[in-house]
Backbone as numpy.savetxt, mean C-alpha at the origin, in Angstrom:
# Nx Ny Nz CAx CAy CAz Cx Cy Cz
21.39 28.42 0.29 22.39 27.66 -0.45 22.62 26.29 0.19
22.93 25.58 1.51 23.02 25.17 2.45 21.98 24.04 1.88
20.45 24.17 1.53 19.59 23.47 1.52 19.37 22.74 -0.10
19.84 23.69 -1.20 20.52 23.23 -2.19 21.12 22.30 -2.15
22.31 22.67 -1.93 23.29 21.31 -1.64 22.90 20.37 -1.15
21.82 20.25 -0.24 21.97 19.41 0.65 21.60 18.16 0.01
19.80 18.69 -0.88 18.86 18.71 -1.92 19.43 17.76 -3.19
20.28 18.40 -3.49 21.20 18.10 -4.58 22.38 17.15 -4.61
22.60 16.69 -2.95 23.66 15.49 -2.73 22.73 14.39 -2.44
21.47 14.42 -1.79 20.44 13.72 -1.54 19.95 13.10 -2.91
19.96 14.01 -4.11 19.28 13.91 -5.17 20.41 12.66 -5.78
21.46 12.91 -5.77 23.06 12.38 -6.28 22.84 11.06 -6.22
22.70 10.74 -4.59 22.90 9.83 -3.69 21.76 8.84 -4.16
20.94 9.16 -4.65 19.41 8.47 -4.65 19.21 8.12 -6.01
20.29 8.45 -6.90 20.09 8.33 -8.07 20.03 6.73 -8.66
18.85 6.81 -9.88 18.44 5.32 -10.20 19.80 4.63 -10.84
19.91 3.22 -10.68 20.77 2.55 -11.65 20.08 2.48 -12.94
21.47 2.09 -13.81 21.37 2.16 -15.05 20.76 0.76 -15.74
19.91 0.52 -16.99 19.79 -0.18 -17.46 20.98 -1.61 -17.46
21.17 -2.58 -17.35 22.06 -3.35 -17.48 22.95 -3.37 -16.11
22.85 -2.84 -15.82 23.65 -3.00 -14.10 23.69 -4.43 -13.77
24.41 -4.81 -12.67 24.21 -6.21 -12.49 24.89 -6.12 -10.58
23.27 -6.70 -10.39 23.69 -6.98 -8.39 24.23 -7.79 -8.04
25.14 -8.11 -6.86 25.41 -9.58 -6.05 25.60 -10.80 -7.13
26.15 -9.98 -8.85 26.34 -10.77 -9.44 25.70 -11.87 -9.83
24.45 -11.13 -9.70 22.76 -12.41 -10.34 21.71 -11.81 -10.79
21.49 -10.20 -10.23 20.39 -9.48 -10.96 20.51 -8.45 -11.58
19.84 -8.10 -13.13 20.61 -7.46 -13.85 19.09 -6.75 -13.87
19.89 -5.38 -13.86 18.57 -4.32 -14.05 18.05 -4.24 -15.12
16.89 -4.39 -15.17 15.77 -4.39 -16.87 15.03 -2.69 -16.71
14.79 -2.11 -15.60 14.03 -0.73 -15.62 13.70 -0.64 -13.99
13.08 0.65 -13.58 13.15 0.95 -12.42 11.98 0.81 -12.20
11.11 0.80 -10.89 9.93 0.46 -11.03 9.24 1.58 -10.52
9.46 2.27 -9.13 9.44 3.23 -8.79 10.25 3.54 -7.54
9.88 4.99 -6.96 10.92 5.74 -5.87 9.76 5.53 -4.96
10.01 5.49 -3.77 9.18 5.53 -2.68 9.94 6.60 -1.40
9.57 6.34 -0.43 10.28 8.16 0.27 11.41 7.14 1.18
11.62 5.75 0.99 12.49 5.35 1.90 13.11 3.99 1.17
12.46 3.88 -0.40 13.55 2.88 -0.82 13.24 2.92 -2.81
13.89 2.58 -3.47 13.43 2.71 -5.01 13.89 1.45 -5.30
13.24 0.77 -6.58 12.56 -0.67 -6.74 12.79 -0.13 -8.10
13.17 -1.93 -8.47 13.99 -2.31 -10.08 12.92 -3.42 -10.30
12.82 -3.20 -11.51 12.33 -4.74 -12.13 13.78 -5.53 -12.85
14.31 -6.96 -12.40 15.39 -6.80 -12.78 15.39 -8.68 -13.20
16.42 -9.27 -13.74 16.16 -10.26 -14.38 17.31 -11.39 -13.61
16.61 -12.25 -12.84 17.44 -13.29 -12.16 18.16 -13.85 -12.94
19.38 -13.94 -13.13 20.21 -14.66 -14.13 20.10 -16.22 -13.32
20.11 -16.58 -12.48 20.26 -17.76 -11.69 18.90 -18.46 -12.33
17.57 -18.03 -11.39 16.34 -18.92 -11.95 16.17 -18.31 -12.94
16.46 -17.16 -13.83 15.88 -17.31 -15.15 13.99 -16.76 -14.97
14.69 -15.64 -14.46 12.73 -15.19 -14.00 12.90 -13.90 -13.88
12.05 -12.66 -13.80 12.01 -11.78 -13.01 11.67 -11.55 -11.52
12.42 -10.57 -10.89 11.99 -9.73 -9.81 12.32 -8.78 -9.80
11.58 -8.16 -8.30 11.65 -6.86 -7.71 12.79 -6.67 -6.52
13.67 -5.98 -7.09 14.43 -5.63 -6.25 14.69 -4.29 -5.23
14.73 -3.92 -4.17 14.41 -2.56 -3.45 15.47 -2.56 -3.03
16.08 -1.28 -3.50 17.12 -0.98 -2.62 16.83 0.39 -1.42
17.58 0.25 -0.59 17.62 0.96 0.65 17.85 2.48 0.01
17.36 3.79 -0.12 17.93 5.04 -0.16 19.00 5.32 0.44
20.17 5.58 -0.40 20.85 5.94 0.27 21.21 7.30 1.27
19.80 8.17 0.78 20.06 9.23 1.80 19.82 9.38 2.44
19.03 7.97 2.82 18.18 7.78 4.24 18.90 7.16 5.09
19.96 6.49 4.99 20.70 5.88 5.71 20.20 4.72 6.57
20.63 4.95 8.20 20.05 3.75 8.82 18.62 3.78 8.76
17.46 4.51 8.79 16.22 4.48 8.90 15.55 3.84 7.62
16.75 3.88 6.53 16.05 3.38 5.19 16.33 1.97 5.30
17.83 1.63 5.60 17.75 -0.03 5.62 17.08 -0.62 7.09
17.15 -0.07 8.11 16.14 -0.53 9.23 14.82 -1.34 8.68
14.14 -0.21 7.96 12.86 -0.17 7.18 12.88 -1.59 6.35
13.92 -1.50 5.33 14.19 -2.07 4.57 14.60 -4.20 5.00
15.11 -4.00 6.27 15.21 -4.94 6.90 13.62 -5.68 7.84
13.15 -5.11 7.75 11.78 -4.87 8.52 10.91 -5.36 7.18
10.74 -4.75 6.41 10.32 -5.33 4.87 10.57 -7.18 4.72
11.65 -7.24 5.13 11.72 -8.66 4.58 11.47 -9.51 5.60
12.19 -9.47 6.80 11.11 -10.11 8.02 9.67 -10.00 8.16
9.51 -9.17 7.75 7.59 -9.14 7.43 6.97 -10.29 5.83
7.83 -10.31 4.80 7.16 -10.60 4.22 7.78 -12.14 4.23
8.73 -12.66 4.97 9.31 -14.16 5.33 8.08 -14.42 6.22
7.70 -13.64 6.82 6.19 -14.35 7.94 4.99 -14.84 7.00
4.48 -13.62 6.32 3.59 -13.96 5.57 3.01 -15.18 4.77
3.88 -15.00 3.64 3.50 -16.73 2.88 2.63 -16.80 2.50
1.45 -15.43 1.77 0.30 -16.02 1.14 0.26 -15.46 -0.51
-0.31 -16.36 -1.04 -0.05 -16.72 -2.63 -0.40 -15.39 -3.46
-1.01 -14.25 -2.58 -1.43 -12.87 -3.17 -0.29 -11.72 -2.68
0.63 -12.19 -2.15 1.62 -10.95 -1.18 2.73 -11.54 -2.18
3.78 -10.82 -2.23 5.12 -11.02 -2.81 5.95 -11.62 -1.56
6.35 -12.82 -2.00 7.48 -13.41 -1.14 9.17 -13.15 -1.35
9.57 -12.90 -0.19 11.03 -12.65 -0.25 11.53 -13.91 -0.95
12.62 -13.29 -1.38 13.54 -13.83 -2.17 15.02 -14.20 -2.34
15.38 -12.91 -1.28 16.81 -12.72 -1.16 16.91 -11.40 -0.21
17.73 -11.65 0.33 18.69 -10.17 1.24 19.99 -10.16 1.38
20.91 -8.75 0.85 22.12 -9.13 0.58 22.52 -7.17 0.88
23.71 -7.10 1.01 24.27 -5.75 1.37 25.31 -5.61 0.19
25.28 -4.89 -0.73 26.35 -3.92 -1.46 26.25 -2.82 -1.93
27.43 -2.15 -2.27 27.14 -0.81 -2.53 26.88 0.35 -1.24
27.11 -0.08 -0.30 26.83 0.49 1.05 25.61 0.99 1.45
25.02 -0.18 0.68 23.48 0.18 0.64 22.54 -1.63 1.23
21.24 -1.80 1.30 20.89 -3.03 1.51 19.83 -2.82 0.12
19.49 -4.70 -0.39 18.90 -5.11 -1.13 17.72 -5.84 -1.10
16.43 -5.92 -1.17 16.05 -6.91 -0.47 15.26 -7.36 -2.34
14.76 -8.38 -2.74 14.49 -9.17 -3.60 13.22 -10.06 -3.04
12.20 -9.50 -3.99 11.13 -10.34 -4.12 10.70 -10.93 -5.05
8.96 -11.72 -4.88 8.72 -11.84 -6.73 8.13 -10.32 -7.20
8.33 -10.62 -8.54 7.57 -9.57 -8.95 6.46 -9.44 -9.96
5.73 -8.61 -9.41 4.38 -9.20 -10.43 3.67 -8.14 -10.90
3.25 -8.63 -12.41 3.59 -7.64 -13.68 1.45 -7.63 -13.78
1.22 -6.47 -13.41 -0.23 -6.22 -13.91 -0.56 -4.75 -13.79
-1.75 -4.38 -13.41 -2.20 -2.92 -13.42 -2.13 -2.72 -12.11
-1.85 -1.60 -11.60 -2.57 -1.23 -9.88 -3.79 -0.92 -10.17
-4.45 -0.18 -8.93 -5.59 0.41 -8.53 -5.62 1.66 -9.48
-4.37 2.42 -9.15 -4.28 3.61 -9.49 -4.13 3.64 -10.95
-3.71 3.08 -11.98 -3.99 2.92 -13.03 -5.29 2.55 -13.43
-6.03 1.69 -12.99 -7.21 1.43 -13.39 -8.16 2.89 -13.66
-7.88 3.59 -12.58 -8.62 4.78 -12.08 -8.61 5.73 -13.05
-7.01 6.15 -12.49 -6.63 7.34 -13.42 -6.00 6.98 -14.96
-5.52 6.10 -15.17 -5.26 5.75 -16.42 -5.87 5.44 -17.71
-6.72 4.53 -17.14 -7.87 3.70 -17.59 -9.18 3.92 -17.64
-9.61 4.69 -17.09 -10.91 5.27 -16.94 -12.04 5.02 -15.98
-11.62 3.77 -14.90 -12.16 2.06 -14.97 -13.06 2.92 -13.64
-14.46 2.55 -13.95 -14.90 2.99 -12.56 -15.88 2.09 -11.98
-15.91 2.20 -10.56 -16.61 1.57 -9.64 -17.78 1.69 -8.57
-18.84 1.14 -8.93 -20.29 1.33 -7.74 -19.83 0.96 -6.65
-21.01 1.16 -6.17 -20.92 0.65 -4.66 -20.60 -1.25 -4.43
-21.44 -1.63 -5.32 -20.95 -3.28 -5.07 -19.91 -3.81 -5.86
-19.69 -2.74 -6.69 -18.15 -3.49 -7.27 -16.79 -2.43 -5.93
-17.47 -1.52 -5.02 -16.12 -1.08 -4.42 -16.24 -2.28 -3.08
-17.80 -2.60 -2.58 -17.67 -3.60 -1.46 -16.57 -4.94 -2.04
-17.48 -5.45 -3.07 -16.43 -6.81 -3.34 -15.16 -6.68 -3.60
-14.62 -5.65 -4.27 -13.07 -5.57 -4.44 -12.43 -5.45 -2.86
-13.42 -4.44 -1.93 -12.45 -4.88 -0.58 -12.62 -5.48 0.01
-13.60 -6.64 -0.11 -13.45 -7.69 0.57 -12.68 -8.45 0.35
-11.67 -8.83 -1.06 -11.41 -9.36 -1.55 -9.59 -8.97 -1.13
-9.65 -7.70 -0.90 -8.51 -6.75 -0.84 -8.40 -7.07 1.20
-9.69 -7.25 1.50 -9.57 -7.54 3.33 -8.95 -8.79 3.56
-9.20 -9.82 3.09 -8.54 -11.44 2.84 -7.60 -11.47 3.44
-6.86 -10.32 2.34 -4.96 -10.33 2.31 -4.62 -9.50 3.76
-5.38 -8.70 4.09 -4.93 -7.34 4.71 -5.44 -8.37 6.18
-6.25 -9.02 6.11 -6.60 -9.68 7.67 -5.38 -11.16 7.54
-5.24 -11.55 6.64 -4.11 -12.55 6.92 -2.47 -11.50 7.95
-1.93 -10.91 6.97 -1.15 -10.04 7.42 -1.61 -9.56 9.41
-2.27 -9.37 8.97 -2.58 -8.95 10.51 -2.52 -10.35 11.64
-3.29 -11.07 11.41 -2.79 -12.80 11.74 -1.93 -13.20 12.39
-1.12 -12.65 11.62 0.23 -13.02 11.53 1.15 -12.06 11.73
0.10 -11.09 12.78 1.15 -10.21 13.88 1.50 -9.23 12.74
1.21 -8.28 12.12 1.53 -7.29 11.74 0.89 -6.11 11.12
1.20 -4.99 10.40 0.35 -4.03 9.79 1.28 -3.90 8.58
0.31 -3.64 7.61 0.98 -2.95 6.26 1.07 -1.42 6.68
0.49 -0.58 6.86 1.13 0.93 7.33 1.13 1.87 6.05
0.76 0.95 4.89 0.78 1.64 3.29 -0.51 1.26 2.28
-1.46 0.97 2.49 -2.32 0.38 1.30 -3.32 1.51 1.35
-2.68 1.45 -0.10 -2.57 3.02 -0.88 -3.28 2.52 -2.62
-3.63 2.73 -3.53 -4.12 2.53 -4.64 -3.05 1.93 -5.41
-1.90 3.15 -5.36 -0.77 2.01 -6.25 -0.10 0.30 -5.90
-0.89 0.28 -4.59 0.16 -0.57 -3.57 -0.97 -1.81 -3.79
-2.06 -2.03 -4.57 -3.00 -3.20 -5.31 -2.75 -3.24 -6.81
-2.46 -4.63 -6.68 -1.96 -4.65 -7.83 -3.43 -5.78 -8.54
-3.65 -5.67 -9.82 -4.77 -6.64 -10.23 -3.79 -7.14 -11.45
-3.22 -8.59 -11.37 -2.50 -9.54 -12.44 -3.41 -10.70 -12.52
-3.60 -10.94 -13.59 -4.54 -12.27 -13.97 -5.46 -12.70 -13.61
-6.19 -11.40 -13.08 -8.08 -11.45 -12.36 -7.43 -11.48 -10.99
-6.44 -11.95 -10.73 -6.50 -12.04 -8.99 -5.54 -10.35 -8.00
-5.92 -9.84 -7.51 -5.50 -8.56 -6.18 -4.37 -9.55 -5.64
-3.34 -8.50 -5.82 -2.19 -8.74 -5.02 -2.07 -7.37 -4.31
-1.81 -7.35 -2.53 -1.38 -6.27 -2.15 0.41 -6.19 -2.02
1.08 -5.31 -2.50 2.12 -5.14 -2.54 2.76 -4.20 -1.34
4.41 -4.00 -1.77 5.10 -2.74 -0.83 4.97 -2.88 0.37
5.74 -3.57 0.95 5.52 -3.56 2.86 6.73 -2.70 3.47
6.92 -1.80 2.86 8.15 -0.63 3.11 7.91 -0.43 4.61
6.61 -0.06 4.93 6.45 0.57 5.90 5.62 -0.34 7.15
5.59 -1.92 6.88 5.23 -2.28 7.62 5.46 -2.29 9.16
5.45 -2.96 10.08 5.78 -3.14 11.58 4.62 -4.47 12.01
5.37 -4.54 12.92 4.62 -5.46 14.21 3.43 -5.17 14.90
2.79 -5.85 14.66 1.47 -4.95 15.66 1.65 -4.76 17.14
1.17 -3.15 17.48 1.75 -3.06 18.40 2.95 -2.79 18.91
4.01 -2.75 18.34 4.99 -2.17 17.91 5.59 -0.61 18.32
6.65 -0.18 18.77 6.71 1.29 18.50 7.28 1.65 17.62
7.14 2.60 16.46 7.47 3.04 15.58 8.37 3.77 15.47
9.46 3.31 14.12 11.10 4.16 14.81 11.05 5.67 14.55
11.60 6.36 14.91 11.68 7.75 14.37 12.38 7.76 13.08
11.25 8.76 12.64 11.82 8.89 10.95 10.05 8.17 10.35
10.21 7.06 10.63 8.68 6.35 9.88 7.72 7.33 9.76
6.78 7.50 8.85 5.89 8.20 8.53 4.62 8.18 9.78
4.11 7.51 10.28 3.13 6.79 10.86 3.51 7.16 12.65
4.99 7.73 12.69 5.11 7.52 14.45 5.03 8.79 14.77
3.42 9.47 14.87 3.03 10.28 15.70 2.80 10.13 16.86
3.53 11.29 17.90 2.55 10.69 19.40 1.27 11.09 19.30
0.94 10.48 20.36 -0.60 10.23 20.67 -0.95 11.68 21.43
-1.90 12.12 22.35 -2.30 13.00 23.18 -1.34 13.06 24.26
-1.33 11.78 24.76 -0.07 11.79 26.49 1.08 11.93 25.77
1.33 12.35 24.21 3.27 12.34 24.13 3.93 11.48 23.23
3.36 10.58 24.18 4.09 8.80 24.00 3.63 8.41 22.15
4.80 7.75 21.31 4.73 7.46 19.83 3.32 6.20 20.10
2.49 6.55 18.96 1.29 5.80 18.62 1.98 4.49 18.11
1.98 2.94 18.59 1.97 1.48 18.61 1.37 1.57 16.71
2.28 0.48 16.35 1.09 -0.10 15.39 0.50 -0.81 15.24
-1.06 -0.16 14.33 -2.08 -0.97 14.91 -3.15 -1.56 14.06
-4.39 -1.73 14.06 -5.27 -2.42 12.99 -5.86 -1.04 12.51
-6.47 -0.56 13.29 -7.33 1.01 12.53 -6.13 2.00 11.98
-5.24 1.96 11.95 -4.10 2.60 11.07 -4.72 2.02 9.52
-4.24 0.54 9.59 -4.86 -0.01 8.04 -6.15 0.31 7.67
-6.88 -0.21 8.89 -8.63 -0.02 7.91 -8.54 1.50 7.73
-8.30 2.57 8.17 -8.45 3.67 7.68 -7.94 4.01 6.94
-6.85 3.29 6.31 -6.31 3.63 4.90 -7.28 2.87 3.79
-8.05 1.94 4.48 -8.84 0.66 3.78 -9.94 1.94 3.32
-10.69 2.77 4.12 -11.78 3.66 3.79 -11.47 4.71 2.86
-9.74 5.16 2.80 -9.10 6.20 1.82 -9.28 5.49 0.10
-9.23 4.23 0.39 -8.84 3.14 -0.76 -10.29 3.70 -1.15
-11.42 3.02 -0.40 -12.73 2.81 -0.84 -12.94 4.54 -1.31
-12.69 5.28 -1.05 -12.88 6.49 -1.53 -12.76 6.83 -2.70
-11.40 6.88 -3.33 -11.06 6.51 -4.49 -11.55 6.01 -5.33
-12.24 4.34 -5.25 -13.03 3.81 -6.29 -14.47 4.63 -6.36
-14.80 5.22 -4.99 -16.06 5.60 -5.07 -16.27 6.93 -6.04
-15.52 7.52 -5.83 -14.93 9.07 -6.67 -14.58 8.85 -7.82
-14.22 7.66 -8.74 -14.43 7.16 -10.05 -15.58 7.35 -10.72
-16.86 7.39 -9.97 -17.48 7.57 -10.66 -18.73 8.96 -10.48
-17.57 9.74 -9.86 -18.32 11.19 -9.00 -18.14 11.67 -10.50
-19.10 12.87 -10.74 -19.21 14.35 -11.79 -19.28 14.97 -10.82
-18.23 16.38 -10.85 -18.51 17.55 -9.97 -19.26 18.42 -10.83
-19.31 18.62 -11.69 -19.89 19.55 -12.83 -19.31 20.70 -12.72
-20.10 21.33 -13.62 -19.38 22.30 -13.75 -19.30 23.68 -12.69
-17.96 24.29 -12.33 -18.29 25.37 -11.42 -18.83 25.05 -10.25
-19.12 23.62 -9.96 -19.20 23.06 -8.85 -17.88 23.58 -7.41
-18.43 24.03 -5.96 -17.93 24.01 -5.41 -17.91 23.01 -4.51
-16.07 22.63 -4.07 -16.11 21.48 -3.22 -16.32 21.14 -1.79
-17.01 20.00 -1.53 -17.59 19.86 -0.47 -17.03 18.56 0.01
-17.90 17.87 1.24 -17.49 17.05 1.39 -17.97 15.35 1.12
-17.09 14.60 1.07 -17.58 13.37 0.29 -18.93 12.79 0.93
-19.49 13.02 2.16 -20.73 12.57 2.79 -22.14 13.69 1.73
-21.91 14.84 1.67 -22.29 15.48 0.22 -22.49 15.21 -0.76
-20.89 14.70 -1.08 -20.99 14.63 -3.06 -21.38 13.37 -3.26
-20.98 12.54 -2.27 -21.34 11.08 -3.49 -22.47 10.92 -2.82
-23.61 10.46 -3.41 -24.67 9.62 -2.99 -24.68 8.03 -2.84
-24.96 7.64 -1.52 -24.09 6.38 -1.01 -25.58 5.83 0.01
-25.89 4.73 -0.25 -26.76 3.75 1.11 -25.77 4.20 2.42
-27.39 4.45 3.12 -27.16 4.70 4.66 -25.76 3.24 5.10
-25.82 1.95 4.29 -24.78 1.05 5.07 -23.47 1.67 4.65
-23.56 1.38 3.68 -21.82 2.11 3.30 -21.61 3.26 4.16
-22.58 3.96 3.95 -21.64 5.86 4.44 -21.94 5.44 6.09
-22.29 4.31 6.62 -21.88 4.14 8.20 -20.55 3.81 8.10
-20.61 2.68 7.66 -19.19 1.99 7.36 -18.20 2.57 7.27
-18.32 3.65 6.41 -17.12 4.44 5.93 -17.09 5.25 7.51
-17.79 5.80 7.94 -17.49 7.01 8.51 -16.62 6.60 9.80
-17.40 5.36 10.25 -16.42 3.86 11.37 -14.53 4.32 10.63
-14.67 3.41 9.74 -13.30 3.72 8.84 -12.82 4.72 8.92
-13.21 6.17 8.53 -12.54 7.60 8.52 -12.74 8.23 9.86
-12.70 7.80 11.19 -12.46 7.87 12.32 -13.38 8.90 12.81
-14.89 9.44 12.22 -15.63 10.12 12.29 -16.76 9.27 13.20
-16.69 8.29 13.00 -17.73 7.44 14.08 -17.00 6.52 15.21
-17.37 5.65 15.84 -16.81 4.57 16.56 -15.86 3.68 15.37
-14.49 3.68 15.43 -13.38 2.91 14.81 -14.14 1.69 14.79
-13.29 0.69 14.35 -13.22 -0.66 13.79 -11.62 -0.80 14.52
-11.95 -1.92 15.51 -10.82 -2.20 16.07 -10.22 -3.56 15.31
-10.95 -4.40 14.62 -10.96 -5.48 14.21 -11.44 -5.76 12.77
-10.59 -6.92 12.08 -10.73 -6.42 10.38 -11.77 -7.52 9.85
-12.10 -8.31 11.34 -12.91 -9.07 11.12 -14.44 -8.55 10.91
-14.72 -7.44 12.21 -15.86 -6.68 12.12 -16.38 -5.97 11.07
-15.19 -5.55 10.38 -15.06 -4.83 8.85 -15.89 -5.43 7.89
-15.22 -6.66 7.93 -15.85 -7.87 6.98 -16.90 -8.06 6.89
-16.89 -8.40 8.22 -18.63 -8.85 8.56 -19.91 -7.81 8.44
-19.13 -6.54 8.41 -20.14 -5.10 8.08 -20.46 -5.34 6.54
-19.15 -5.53 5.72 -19.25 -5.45 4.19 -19.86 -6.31 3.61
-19.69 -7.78 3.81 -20.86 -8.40 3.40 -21.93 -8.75 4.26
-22.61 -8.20 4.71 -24.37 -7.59 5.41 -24.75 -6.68 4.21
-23.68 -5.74 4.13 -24.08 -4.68 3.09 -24.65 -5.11 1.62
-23.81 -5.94 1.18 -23.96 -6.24 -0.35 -25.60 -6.64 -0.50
-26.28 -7.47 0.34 -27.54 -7.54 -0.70 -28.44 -6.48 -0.28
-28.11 -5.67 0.30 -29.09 -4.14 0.37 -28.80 -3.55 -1.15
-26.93 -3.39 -1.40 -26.34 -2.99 -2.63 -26.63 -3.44 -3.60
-26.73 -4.34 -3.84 -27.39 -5.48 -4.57 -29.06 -5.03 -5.26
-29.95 -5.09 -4.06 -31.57 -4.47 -4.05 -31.35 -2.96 -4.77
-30.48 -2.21 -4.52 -30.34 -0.98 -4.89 -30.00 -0.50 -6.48
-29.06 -1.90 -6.76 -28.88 -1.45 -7.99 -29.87 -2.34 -8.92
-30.77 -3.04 -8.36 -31.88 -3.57 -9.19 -32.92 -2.54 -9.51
-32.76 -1.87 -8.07 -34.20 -1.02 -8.33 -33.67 1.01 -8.93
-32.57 0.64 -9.39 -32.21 1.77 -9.80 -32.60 1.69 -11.30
């Protein structure tokens, strides 16, 4: 019973605003965008500039670990500054909750393309999309930090151009990670794992998975195995990847990444000529 309740005040507490709401007396809620495990996001209509954004508010049942987070979000994306990331906008406290306000930008994710859409991807359309998707993810890093989330929904594709979104869970590189964050496992000696670059690229190889599995058939009565198995992939990629999915020597650097992915393409390239 105990866990009910608890469940059920959590549930209360977390509940979306209503259509028409109005924040800090400038942003008026148009629809919700989604829940995330440490903050839920409005698409909402600047009465001031006369524009949309994205507004995130802090969970309230997360308390300090949600606005911590949430505060951490916007100092990360005030560093940034590049024309594919969402720039802050605003930070403001009501409701006994925190707000933080970005732009917001209206296209498909990844994950729609996939599962929605049907949309699938070879090998040289999954290299060029992450190279394209590395750009953003090695600027960020640059500039002293980790995304900690790039995830399929968290690419967004608006007007031909990749935006990576959601820095909920970013940090500092190097960094120790607060308790509560998803990401702050200790290591072997104990001590909470720093954040770091192979945190991202190995979410970078989960990404590439995904597009690659777009265009897998298990058939029928097929039993499952593993992706070095099912998909048929050039000896470069399935190195690459395996660097990435922490099965070979890591990728300490997102530069090395790069420089692996395009080497690859005109083998990929030769391959799909002679297919």
């Amino acid at each position: 019973m105990y866990n009910y309740i608890k469940n059920f005040l959590q549930a209360w507490a977390d509940y979306p605003l209503e259509e028409g709401s109005v924040l800090a007396g400038r942003y008026s809620v148009i629809s919700p965008l989604g829940t995330g495990s440490y903050g839920i996001t409005y698409r909402c209509k600047d009465r001031l500039e006369e524009q949309d954004v994205a507004v995130k508010q802090a969970k309230p049942s997360k308390k300090g670990i949600g606005q911590q987070l949430l505060a951490c979000e916007r100092d990360v994306l005030q560093a940034l500054e590049h024309p594919f990331i969402p720039a802050c906008r605003g930070f403001f406290r009501e409701q006994r909750s925190c707000w933080l306000v970005t732009d917001y930008v209206e296209g498909r994710t990844l994950e729609d393309l996939i599962f929605g859409e049907g949309q699938t991807f070879g090998e040289q359309d999954t290299v060029r999309w992450t190279l394209t998707l590395l750009e953003r993810v090695q600027h960020v890093h640059e500039r002293g930090y980790v995304h900690l989330d790039i995830r399929i929904p968290n690419v967004i594709i608006s007007g031909g151009e990749l935006y990576l979104i959601d820095f909920g869970l970013a940090a500092p590189l190097g960094s120790p990670l607060p308790s509560g964050h998803p990401h702050s496992k200790a290591g072997r000696d104990g001590m909470p794992r720093p954040a770091s670059i192979p945190s991202d690229l190995a979410d970078v190889g989960e990404l590439m998975l995904f597009m690659l599995y777009s265009r897998f058939d298990p058939g029928r009565d097929a039993a499952e195995a593993d992706w070095m198995d099912e998909l048929a992939l050039s000896a470069q990629l399935k190195h690459i990847l395996l660097r990435l999915l922490g099965e070979d020597t890591p990728y300490l650097h997102t530069s090395e990444l790069i420089s692996d992915l395009q080497r690859s393409l005109p083998e990929l390239k030769s391959l799909t000529d002679n297919a």
